[in-house]
TORVEXMI-226141 format. One line per field, with one value per residue: y, x, z of N, C-alpha, C, CB in turn; residue in three letters; residue number from 1. Coordinates in nm, 4 decimals. Each point is the difference from the previous one (the first is absolute). Glycine has a CB too. Example, Ala and Ser with C-alpha at 12.3 -4.5 7.8 and 13.67 -1.06 7.14 Angstrom:
n.north <- [-0.5690_0.2223]
n.east <- [1.3190_0.1542]
n.up <- [0.7800_-0.1966]
ca.north <- [0.1190_0.1190]
ca.east <- [-0.0890_0.0820]
ca.up <- [0.0000_0.0060]
c.north <- [0.1200_0.1090]
c.east <- [0.0900_-0.0770]
c.up <- [0.0000_0.0730]
cb.north <- [-0.1173_-0.0628]
cb.east <- [-0.1892_0.1184]
cb.up <- [0.1246_-0.2145]
r <- [ALA_SER]
k <- [1_2]
REM end
This chain:
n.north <- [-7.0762_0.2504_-0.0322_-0.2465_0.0370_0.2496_-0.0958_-0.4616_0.0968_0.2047_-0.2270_-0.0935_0.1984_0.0522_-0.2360_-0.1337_-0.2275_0.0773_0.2415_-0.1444_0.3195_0.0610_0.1548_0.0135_-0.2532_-0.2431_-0.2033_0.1310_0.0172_-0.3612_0.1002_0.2582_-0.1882_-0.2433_0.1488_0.1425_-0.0815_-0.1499_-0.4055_-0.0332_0.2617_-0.2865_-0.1815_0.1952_0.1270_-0.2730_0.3760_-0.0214_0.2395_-0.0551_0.1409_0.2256_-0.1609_0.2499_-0.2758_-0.2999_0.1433_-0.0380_-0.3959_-0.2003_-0.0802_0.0509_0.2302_-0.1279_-0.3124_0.3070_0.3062_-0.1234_0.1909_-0.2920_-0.2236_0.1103_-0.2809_0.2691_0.1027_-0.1164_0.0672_0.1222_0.0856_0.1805_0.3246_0.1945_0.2136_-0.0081_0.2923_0.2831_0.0462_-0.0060_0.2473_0.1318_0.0287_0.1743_0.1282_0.0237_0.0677_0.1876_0.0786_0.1938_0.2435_-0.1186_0.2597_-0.2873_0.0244_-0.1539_-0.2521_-0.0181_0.0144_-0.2220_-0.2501_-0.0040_-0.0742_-0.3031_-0.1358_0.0665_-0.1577_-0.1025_-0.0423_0.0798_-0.2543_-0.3295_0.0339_0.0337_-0.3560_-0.0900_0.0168_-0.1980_-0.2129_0.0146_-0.0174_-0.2488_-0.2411_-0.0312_-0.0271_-0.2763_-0.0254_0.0546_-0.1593_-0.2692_-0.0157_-0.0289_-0.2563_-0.1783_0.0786_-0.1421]
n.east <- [1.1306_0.0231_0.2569_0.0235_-0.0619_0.1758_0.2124_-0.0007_-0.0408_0.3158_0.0283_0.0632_0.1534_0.2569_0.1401_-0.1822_-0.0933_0.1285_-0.1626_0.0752_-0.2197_0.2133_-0.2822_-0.0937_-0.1945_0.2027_-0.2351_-0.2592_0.1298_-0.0037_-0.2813_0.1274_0.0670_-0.2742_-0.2065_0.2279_-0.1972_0.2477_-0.1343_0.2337_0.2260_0.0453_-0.0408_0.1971_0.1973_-0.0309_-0.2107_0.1925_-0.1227_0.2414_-0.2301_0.2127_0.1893_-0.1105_-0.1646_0.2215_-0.1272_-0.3841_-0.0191_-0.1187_0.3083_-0.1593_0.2170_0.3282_-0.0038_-0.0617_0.2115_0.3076_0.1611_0.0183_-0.2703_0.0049_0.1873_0.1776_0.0159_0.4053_0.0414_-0.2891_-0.0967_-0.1974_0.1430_0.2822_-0.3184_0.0536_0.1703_-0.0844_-0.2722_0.2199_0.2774_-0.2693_-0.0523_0.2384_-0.1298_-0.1978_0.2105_-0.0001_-0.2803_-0.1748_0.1638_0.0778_-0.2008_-0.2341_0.3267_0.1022_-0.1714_-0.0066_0.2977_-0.0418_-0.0274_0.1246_0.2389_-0.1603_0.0014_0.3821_0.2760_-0.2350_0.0005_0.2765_0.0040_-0.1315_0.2778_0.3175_-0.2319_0.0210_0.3870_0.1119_-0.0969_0.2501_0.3070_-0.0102_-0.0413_0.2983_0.2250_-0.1678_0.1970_0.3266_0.0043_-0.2628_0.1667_0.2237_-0.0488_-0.0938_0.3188_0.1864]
n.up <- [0.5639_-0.2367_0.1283_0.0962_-0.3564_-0.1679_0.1834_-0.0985_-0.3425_0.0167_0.1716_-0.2918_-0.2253_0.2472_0.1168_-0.3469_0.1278_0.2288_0.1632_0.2708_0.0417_0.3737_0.0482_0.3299_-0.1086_-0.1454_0.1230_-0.1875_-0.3256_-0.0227_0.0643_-0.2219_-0.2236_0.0126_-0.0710_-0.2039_-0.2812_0.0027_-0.0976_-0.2713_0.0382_0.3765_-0.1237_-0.2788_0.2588_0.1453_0.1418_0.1722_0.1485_0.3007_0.1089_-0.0843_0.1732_0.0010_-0.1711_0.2313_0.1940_-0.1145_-0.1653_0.1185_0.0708_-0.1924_-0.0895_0.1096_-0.2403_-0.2255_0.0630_0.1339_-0.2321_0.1698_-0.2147_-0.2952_-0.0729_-0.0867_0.3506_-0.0377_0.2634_-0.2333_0.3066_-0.3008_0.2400_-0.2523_0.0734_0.3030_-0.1248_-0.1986_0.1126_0.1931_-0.1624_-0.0926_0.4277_-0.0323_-0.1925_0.3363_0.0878_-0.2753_-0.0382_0.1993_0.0203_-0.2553_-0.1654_-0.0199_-0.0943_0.2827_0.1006_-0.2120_0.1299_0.1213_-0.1989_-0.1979_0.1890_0.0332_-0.3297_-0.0255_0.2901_-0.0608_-0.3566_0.0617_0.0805_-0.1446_-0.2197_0.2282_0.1270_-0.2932_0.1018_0.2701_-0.0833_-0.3292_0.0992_0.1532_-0.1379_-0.1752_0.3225_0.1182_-0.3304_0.0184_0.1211_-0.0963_-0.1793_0.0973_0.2425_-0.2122_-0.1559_0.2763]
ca.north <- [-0.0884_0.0746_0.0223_-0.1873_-0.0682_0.0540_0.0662_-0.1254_-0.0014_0.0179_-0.0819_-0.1122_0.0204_0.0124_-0.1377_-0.1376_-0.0739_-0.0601_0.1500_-0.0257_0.1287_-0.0262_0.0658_0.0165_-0.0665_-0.0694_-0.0991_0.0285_0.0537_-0.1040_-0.0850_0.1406_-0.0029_-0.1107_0.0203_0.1667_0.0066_-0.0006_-0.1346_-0.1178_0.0866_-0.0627_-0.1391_-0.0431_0.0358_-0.1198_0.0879_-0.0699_0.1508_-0.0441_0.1086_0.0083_-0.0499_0.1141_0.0002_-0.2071_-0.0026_0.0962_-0.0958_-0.1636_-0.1169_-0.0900_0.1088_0.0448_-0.1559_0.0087_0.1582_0.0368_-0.0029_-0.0781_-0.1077_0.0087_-0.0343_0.1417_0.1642_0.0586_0.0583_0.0930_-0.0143_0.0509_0.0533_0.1113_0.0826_0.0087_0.0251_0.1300_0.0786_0.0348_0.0836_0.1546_0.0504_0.1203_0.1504_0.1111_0.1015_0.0959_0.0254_0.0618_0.1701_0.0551_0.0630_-0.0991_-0.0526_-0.0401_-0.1504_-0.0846_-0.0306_-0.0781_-0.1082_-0.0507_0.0086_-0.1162_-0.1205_-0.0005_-0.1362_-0.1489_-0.0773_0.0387_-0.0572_-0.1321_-0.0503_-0.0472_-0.1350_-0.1502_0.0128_-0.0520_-0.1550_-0.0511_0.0101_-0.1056_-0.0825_-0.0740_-0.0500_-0.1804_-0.1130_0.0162_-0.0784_-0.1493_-0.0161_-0.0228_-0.1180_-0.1208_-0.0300_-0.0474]
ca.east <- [0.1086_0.0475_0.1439_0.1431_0.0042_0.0825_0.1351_0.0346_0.0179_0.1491_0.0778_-0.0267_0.0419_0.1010_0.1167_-0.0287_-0.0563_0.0829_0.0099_-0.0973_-0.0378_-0.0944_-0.0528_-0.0356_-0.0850_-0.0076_-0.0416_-0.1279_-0.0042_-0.0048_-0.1343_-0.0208_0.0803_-0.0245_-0.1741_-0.0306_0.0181_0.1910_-0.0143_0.0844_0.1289_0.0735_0.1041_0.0830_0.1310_0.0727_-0.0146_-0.0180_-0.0210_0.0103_-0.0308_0.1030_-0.0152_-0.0780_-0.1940_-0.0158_0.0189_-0.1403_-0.0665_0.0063_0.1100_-0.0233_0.0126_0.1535_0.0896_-0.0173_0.0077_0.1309_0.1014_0.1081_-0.0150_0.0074_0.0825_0.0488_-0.0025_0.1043_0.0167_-0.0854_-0.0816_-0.1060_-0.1266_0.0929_-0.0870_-0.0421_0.1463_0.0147_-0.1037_0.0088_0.0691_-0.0343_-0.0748_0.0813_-0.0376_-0.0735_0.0519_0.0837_-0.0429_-0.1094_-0.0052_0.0730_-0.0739_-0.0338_0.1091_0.0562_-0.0408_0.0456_0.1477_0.0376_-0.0144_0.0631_0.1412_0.0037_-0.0506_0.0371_0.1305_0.0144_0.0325_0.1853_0.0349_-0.0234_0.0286_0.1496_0.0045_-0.0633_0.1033_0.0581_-0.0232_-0.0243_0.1324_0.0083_-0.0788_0.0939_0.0957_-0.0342_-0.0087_0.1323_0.1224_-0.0259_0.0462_0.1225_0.0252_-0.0292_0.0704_0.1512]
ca.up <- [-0.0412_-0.1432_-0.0261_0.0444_-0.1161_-0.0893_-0.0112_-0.0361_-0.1174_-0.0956_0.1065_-0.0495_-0.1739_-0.0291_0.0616_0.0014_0.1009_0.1070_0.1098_0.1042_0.0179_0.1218_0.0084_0.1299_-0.0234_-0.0989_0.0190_-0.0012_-0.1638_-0.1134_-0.0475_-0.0872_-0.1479_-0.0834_-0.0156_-0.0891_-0.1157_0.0065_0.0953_-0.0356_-0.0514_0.1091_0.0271_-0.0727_0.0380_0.1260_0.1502_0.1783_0.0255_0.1609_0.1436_0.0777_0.1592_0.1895_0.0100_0.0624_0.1608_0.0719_0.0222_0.0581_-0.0781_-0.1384_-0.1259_-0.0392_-0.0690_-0.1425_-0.0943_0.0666_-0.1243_-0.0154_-0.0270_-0.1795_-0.0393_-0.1013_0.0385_0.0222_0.1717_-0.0109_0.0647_-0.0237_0.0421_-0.0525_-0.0087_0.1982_0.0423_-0.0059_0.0675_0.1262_0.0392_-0.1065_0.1392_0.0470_-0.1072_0.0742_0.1088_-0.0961_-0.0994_0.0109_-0.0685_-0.1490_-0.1070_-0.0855_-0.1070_0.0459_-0.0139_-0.1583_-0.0262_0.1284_-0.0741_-0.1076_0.0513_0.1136_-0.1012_-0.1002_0.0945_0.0159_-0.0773_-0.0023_0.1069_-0.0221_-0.1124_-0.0088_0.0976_-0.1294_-0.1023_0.1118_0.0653_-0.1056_0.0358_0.0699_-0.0353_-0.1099_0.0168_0.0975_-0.1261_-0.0031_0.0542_-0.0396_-0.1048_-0.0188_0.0757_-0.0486_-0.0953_0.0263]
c.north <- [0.0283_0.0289_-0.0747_-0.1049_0.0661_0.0383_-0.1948_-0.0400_0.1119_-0.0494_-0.0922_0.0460_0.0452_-0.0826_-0.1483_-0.1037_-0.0028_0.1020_-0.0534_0.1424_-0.0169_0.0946_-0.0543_-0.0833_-0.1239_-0.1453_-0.0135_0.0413_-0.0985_-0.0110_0.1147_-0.0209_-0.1234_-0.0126_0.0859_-0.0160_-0.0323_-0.1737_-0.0921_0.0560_-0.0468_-0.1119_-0.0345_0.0387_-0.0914_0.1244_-0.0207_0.1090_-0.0672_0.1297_0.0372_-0.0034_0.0626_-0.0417_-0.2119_0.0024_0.0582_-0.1045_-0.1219_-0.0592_-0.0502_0.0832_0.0657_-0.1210_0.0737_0.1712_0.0353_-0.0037_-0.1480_-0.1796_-0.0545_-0.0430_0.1136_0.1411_0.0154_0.0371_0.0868_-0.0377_0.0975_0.0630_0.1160_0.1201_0.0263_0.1041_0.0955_0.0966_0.0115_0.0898_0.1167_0.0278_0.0904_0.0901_0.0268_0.0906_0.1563_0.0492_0.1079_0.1166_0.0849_0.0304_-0.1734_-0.0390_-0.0790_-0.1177_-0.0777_-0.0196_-0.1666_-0.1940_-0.0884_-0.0439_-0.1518_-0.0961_0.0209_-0.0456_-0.0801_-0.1250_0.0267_-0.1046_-0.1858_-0.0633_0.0205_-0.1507_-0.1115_-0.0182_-0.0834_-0.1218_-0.0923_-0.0593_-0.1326_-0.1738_-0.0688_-0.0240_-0.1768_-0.0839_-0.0047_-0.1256_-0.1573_-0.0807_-0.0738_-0.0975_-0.1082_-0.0179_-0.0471_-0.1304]
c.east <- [0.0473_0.1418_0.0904_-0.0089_0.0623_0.1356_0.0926_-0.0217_0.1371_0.0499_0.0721_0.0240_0.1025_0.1407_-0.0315_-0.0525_0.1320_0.0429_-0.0665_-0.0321_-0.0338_-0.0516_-0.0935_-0.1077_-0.0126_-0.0874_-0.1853_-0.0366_0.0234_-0.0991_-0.0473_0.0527_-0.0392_-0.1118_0.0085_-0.0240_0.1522_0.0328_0.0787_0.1165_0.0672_0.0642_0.1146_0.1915_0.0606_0.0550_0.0182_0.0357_0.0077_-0.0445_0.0868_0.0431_-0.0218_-0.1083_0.0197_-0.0125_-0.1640_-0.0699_-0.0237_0.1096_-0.0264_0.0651_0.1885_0.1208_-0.0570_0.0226_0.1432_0.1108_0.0856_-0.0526_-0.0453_0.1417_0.0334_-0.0149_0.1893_0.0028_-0.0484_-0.0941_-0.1769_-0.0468_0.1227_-0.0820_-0.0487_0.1262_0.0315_-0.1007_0.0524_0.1437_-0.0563_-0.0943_0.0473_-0.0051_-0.1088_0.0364_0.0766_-0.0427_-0.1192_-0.0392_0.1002_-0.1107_-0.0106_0.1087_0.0906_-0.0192_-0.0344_0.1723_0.0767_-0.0350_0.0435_0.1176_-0.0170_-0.0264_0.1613_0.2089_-0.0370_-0.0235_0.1433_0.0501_-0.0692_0.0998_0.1795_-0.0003_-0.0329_0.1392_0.1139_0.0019_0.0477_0.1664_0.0299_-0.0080_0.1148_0.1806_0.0155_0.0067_0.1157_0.0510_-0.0600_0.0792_0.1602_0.0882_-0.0377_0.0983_0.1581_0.0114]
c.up <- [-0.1426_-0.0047_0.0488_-0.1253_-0.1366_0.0138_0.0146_-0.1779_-0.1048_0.0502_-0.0986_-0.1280_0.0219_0.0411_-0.0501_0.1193_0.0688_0.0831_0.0702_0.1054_0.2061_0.0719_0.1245_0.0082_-0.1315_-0.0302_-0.0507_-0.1888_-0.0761_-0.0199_-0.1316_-0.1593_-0.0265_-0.0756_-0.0805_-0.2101_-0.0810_0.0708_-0.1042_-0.0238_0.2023_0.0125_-0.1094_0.0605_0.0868_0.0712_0.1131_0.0575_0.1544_0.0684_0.0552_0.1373_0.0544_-0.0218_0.0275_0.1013_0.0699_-0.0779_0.0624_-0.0783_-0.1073_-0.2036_-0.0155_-0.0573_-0.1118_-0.0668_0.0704_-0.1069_0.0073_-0.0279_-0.1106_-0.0414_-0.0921_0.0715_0.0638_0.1534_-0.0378_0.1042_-0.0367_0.1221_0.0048_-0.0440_0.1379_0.0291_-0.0917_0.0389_0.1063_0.0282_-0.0600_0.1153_0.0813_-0.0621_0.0733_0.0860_-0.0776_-0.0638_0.0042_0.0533_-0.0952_-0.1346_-0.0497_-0.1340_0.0798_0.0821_-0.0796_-0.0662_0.0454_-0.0587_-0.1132_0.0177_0.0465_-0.0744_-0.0656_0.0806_0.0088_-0.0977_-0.0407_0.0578_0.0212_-0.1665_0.0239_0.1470_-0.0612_-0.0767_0.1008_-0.0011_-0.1280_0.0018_0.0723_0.0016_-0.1483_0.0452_0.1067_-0.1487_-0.0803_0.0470_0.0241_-0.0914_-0.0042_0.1237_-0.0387_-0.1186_0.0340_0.0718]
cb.north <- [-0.1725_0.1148_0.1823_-0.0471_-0.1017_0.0490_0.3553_-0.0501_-0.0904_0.1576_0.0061_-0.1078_0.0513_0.1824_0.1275_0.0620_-0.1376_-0.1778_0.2140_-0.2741_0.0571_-0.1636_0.0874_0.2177_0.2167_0.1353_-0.0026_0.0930_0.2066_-0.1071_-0.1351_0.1582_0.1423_-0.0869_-0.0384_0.1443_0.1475_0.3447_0.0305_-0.1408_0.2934_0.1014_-0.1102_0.0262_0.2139_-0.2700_0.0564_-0.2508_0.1692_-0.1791_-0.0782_0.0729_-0.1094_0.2585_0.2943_-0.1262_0.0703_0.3086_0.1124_-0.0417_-0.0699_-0.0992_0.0978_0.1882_-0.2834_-0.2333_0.1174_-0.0979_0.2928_0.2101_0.0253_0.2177_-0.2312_-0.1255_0.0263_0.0691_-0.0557_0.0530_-0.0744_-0.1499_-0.1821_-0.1707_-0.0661_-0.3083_-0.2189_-0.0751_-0.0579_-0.2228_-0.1436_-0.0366_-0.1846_-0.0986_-0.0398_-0.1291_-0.2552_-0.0764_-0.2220_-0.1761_0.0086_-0.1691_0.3177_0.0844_0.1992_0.1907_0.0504_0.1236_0.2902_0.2678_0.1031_0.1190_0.2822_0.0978_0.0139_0.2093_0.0731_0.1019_-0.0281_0.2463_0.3012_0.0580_0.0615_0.3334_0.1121_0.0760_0.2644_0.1564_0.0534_0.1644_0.2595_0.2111_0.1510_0.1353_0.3021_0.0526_0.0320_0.2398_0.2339_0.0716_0.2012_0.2352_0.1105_0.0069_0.1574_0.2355]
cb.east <- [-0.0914_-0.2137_-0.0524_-0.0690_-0.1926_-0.1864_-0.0589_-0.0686_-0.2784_0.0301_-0.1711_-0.1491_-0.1826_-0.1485_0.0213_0.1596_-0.2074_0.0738_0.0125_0.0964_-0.1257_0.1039_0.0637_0.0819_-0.0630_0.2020_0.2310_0.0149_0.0793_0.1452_-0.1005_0.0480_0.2118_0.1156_-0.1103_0.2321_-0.1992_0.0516_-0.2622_-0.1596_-0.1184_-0.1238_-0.2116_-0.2490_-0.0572_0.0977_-0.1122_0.0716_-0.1695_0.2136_-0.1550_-0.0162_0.0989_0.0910_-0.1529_0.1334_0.3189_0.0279_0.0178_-0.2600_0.0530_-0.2874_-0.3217_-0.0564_0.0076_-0.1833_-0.3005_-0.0749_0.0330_0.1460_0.0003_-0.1669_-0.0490_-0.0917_-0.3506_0.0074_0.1838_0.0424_0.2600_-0.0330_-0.2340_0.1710_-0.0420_-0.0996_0.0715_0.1308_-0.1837_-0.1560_0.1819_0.0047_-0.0659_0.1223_0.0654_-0.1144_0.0564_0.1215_0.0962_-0.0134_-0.0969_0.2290_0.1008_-0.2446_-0.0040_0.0492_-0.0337_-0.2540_-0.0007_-0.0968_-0.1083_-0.1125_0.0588_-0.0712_-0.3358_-0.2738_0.0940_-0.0520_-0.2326_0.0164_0.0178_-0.2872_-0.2667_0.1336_-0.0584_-0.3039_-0.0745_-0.0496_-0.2374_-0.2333_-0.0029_-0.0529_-0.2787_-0.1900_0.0442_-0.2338_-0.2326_-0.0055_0.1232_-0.1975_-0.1758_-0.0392_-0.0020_-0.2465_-0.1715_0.0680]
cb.up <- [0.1540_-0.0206_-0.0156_0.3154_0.1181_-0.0479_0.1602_0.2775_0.0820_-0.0835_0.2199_0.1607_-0.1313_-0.0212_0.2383_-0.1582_-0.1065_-0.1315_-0.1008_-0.0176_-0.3365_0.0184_-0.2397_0.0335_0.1328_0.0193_0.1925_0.3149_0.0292_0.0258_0.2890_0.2366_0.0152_0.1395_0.2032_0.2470_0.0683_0.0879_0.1451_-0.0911_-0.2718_0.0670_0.1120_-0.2012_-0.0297_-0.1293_-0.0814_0.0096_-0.2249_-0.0104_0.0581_-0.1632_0.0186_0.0502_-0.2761_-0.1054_-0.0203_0.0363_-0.1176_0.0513_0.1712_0.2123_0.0671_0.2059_0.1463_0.0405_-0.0316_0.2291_0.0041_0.1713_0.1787_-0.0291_0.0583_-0.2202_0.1050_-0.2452_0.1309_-0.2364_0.1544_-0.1765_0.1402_-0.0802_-0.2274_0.0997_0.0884_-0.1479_-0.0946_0.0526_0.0401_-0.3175_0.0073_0.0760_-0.2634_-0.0280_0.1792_-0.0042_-0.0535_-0.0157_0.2097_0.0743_-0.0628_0.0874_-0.1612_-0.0572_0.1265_-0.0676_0.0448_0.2218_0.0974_-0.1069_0.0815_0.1991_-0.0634_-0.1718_0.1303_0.1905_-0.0510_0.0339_0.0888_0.1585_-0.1566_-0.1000_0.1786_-0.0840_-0.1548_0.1059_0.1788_-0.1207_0.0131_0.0506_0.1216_-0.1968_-0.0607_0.2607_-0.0242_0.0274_0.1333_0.0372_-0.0481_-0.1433_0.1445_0.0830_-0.1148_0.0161]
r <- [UNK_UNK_UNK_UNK_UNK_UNK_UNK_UNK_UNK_UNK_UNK_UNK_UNK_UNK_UNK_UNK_UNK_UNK_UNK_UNK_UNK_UNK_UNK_UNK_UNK_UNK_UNK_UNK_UNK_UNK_UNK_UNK_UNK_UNK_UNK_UNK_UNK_UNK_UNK_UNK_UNK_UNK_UNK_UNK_UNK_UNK_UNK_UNK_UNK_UNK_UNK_UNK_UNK_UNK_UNK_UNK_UNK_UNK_UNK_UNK_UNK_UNK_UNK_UNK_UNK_UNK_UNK_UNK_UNK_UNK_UNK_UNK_UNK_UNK_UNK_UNK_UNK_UNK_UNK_UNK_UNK_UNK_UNK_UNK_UNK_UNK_UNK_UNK_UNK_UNK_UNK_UNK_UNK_UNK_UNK_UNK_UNK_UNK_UNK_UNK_UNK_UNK_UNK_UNK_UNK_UNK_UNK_UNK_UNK_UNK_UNK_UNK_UNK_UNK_UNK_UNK_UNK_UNK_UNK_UNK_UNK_UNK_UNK_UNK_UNK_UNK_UNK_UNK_UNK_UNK_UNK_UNK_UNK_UNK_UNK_UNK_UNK_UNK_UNK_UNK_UNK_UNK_UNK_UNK]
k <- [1_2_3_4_5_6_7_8_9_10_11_12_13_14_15_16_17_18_19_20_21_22_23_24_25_26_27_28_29_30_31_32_33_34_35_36_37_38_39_40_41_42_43_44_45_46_47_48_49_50_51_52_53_54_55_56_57_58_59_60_61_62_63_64_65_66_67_68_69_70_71_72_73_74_75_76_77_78_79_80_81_82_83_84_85_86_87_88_89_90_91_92_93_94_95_96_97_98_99_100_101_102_103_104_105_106_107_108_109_110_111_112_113_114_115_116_117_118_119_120_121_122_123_124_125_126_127_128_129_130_131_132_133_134_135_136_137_138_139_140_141_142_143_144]
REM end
């Protein structure tokens, strides 16, 4: 548990409080981060942490009312499993990949990461875009 706990401890110096982290076993890792060495810098931050919804559904009810995203307050329509979901398109580079020279699958690879942060980040920009023209025209409808 050394490295979930050091990497929740930069988590936590670099965004501050009021982050909420989610992780496949999260229900089990709070007792972890509370007990740890990093236990009070948790509770000072006001840490909260959910199970993401594909892994909710593999725990019991009790566990899925209290970690399940959609029943945190501030998570939003995040569902936290945007790391499920690219691993799993980067599964198609084997087929493409596994007779190609060792440069040219590091290439390959590099290409398939380096669009699809391309391609998420002109979709953060998009939705952003979007998002300010809905608040626009709200706006500019509540003002007539």
């Amino acid at each position: 548990m050394k490295y979930p706990l050091a990497i929740v401890n930069c988590l936590m110096e670099f965004y501050g409080p009021n982050i909420c982290l989610g992780y496949d076993i999260m229900c089990a890792f709070i007792k972890t981060l509370t007990c740890s060495s990093i236990g009070k810098k948790v509770a000072a931050c006001c840490l909260k942490g959910v199970v993401p919804s594909f892994h909710g559904h593999a725990h019991n009810r009790s566990c899925q009312l209290c970690w399940h995203p959609l029943y945190r307050d501030g998570v939003g329509l995040e569902d936290f499993e945007e790391c499920e979901r690219t691993f799993g398109k980067s599964n198609e580079l084997s087929a493409v990949t596994q007779l190609t020279s060792p440069y040219h699958r590091v290439q390959h690879i590099d290409e398939h990461f380096r669009f699809h942060d391309e391609d998420k980040h002109a979709a953060s920009g998009m939705s952003s875009i979007n998002h300010q023209y809905l608040l626009d025209v709200r706006l500019s409808v509540s003002f007539r």
